[in-house]
C-alpha positions as CSV (number, residue, x, y, z in Angstrom):
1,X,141.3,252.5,32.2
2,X,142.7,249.2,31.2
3,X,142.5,248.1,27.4
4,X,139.3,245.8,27.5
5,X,138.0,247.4,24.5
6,X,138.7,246.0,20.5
7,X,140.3,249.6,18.6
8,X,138.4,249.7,15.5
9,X,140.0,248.5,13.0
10,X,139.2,249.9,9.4
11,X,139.1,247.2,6.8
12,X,140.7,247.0,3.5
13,X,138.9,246.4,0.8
14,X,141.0,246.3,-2.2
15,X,143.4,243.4,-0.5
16,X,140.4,241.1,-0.6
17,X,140.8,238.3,-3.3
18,X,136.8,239.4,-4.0
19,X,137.6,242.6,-4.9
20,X,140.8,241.9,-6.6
21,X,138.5,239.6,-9.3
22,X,136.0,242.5,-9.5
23,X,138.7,245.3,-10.4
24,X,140.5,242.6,-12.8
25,X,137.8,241.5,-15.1
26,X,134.4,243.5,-14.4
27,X,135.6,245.7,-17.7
28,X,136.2,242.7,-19.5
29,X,133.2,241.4,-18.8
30,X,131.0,244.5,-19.6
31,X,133.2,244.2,-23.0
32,X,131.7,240.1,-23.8
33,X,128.9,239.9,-21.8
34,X,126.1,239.8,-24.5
35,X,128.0,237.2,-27.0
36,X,129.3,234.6,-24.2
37,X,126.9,235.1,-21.2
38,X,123.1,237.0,-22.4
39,X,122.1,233.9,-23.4
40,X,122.7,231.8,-20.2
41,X,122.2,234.9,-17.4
42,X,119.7,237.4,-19.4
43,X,120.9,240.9,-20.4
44,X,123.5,242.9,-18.1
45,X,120.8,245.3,-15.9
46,X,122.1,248.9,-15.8
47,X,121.5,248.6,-12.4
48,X,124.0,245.6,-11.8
49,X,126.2,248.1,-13.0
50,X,125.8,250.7,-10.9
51,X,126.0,248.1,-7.8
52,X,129.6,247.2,-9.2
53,X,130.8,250.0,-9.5
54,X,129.2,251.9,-5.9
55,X,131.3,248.7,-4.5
56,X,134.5,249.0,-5.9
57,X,134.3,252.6,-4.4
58,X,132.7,250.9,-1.3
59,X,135.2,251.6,2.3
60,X,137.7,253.3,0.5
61,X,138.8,256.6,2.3
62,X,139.7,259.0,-0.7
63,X,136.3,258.2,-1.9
64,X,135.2,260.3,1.4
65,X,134.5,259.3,5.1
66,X,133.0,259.9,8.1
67,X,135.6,261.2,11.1
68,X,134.2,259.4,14.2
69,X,135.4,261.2,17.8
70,X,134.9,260.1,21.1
71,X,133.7,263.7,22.7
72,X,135.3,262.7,26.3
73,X,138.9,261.2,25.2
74,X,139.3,263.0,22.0
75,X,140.1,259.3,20.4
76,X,139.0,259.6,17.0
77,X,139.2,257.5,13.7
78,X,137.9,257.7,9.9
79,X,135.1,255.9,8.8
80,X,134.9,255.4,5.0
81,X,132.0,255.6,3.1
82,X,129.8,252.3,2.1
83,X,128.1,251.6,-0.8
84,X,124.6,250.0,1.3
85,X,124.2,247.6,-1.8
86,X,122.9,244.5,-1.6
87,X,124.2,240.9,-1.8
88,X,127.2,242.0,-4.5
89,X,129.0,243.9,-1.3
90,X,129.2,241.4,1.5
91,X,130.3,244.1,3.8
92,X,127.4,245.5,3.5
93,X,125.3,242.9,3.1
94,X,126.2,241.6,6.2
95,X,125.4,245.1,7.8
96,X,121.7,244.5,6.7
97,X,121.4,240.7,7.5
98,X,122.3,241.8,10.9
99,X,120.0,244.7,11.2
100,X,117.1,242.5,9.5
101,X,117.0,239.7,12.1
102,X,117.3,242.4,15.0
103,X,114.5,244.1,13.6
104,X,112.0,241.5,12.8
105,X,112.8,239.5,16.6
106,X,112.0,243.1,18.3
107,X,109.8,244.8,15.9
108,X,107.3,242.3,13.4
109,X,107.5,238.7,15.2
110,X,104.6,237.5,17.9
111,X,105.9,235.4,20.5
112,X,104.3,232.2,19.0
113,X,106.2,229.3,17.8
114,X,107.3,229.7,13.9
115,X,108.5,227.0,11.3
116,X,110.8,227.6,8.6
117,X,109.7,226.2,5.0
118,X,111.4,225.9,1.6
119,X,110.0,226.1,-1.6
120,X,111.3,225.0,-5.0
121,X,109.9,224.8,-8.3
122,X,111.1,222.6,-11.3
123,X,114.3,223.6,-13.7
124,X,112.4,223.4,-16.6
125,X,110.4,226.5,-15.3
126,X,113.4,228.3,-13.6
127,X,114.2,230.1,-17.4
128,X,111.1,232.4,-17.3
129,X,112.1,233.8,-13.9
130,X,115.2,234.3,-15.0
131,X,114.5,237.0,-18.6
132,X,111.3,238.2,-16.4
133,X,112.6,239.3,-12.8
134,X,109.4,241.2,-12.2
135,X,108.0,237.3,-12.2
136,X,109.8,236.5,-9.0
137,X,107.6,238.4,-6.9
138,X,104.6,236.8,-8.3
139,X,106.0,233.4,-7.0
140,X,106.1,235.2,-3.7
141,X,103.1,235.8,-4.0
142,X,102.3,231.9,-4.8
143,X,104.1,230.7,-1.7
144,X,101.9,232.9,0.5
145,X,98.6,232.6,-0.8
146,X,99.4,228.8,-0.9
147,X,100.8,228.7,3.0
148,X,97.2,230.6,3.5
149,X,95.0,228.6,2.2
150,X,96.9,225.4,3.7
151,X,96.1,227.2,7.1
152,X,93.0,228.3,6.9
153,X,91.7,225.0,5.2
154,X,93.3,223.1,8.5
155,X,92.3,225.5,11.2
156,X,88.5,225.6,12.9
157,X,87.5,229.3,11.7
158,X,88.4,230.1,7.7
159,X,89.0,233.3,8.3
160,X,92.1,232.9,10.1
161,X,95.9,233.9,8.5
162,X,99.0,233.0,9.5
163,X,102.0,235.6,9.7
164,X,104.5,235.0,7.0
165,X,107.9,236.7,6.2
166,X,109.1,235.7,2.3
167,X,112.6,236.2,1.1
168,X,113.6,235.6,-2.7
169,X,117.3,233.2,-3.0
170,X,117.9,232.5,-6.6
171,X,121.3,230.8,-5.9
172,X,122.3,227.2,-4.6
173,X,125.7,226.3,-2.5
174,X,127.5,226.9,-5.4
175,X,126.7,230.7,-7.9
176,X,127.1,228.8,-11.4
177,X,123.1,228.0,-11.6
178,X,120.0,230.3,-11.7
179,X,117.7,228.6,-9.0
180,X,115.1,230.7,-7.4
181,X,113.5,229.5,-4.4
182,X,111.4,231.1,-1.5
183,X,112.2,230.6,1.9
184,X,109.4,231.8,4.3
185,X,109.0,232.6,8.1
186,X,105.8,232.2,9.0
187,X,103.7,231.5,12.2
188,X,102.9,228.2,13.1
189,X,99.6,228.7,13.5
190,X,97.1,231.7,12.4
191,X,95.9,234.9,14.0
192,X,92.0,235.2,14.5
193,X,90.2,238.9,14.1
194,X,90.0,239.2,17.7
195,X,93.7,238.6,18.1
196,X,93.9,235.1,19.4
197,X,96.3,232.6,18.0
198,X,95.6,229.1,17.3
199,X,98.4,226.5,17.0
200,X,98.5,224.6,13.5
201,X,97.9,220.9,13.4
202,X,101.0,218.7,11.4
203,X,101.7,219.9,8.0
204,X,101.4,217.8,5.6
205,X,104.0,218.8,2.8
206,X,103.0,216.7,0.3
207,X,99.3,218.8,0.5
208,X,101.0,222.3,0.5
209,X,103.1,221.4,-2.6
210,X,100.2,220.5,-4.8
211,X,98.9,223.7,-3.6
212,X,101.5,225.5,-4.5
213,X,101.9,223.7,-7.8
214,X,98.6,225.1,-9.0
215,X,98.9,228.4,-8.2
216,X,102.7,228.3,-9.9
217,X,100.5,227.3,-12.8
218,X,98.1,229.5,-12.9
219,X,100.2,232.4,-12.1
220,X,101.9,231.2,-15.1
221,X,99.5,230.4,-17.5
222,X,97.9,234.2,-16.7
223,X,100.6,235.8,-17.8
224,X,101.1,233.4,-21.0
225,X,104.6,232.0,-20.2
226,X,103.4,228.8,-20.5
227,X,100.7,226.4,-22.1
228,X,98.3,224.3,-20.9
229,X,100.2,221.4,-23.0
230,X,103.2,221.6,-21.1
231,X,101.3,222.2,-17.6
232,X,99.8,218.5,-18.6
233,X,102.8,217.2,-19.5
234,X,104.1,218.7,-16.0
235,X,101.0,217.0,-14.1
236,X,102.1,213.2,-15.8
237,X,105.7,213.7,-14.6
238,X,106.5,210.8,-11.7
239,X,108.0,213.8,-9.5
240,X,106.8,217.4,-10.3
241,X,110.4,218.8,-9.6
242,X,108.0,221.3,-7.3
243,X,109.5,220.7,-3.7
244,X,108.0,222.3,-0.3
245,X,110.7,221.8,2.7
246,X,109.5,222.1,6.2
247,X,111.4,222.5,9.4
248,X,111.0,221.8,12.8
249,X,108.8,224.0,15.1
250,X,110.8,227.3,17.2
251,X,109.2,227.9,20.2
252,X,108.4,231.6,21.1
253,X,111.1,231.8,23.5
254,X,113.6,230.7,21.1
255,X,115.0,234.4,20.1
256,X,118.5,232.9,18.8
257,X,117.2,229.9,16.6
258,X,114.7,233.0,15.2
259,X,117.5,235.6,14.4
260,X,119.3,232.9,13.1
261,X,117.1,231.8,10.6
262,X,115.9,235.6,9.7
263,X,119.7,236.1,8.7
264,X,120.0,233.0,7.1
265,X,116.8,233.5,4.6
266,X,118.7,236.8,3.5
267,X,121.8,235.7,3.2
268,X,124.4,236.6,0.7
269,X,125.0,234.6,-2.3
270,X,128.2,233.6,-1.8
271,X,131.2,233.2,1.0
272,X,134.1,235.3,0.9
273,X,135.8,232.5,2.7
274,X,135.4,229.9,0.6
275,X,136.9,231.4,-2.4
276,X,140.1,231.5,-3.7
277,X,141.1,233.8,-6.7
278,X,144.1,233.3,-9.3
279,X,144.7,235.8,-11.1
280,X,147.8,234.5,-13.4
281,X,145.4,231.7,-14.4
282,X,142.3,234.1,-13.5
283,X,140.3,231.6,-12.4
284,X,138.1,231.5,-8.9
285,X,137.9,228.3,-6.8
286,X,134.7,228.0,-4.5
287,X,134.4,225.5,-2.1
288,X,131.0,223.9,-0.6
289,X,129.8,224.7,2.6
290,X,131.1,221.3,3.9
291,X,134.2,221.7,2.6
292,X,134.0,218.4,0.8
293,X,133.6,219.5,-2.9
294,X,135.4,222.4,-4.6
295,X,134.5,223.8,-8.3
296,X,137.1,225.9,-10.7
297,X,135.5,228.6,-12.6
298,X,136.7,231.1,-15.3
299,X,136.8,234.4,-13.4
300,X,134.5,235.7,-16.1
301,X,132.2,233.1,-15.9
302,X,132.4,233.3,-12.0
303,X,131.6,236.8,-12.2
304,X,128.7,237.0,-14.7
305,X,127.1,234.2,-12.8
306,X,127.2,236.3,-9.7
């Protein structure tokens, strides 16, 4: 048979300029973390450990593989082992963002039309999320009780819901900031008891982000973070810092625009590609998605911040 098909091609790991920063300063790190970065990033997690280390053994063959045969050529090939972490190995990550949006278009989603919305809350509130992770999914929570409410509050029966699929980002374009922020999937409309769907009317954002506001609050204020002085100092602020982005309608039959957007709300953190490392100055430039601005960061700083 001609040679129309790729040969696999295993890749290599440790020639990454990712990996390379990794193995150079993760033990430094470990070694400095509490005095120069605790403070900033919260305590080093055991558990980020244990992802750093699963991925510097990650694809590497003497760390055992897989040997893959074709049972009617005899071709055959080695497979190395992955570490199936999350986010900190973008091999792997990638595996799942793939698998995510495949599995969600064939598997969860109705064919309705969907929007795409954004949710941000203010910096001065970001620090509880960070030293109290368990917090996060309680503003997942928020987001979907508020996109509820908004919903059922605009459509003709109350007792309506809307589908909703909530992923947790707690990075910008550039990995030097803690900023968590939701971004949702949801229907564009709500699904009635007998399994009809009604369309949604416009959304107002402005609406949805007081909503959202309160229950940020009161989520808040249950769990004693904060106080009702500063929630009314919040309230008198000219803009809240909360933020509710939403996009434009997908139509049902729009199965790329929807697998798209399911990758994109898990996305890594960070792009392989737009990073250079240095290790005689050990120092990582990251470039912006547009290209147009580039930051320099101290390798440890770049990696505690990831």
């Amino acid at each position: 048979m001609p040679g129309t098909f790729p040969v696999y091609q295993p890749r290599k790991p440790r020639e990454s300029q990712y990996y390379q920063c990794v193995e150079d300063n993760f033990e430094t790190l470990e070694q400095v973390y509490d005095e120069r970065f605790a403070a900033k990033y919260g305590f080093l997690r055991p558990y980020v450990k244990q992802v750093i280390y699963r991925f510097l053994d990650c694809g590497l063959l003497h760390n055992g593989f897989a040997r893959v045969k074709c049972g009617d050529c005899g071709h055959e090939y080695l497979l190395g082992f992955s570490c199936k972490r999350r986010h900190f190995c973008p091999s792997c990550h990638q595996k799942r963002v793939v698998e995510f949006g495949e599995w969600l278009c064939e598997e969860v989603l109705k064919a309705v039309p969907h929007r795409h919305f954004v949710f941000s809350i203010p910096k001065i509130l970001r620090r509880y999320f960070l030293y109290n992770r368990s917090l996060l999914s309680d503003l997942s929570r928020c987001g979907w009780e508020s996109l509820k409410l908004f919903f059922q509050e605009a459509g003709p029966e109350g007792d309506a819901v809307p589908g909703a699929v909530v992923a947790i980002q707690t990075f910008g374009d550039f990995p030097s900031g803690f900023h968590p922020h939701l971004h949702i999937l949801v229907s564009d409309g709500s699904f009635h008891e007998n399994g009809m769907f009604s369309v949604s009317p416009t959304v107002e954002t402005k609406t949805l982000e007081q909503i959202f506001r309160h229950k940020v609050f009161k989520m808040l204020l249950s769990k004693g973070k904060i106080t009702e002085d500063l929630v009314d100092m919040l309230m008198n602020w000219r803009h809240s810092g909360f933020n509710v982005f939403c996009g434009s309608r997908i139509q049902p039959g729009d199965e790329k625009a929807i697998e798209n957007l399911a990758r994109y709300i898990i996305r890594a953190s960070f792009s392989q590609e737009r990073m250079t490392y240095i290790p005689e100055e050990s120092e990582v430039i990251y470039r912006s998605k547009d290209g147009k601005e580039e930051k320099v960061f101290d390798a440890l700083e770049w990696l505690a911040a990831m």
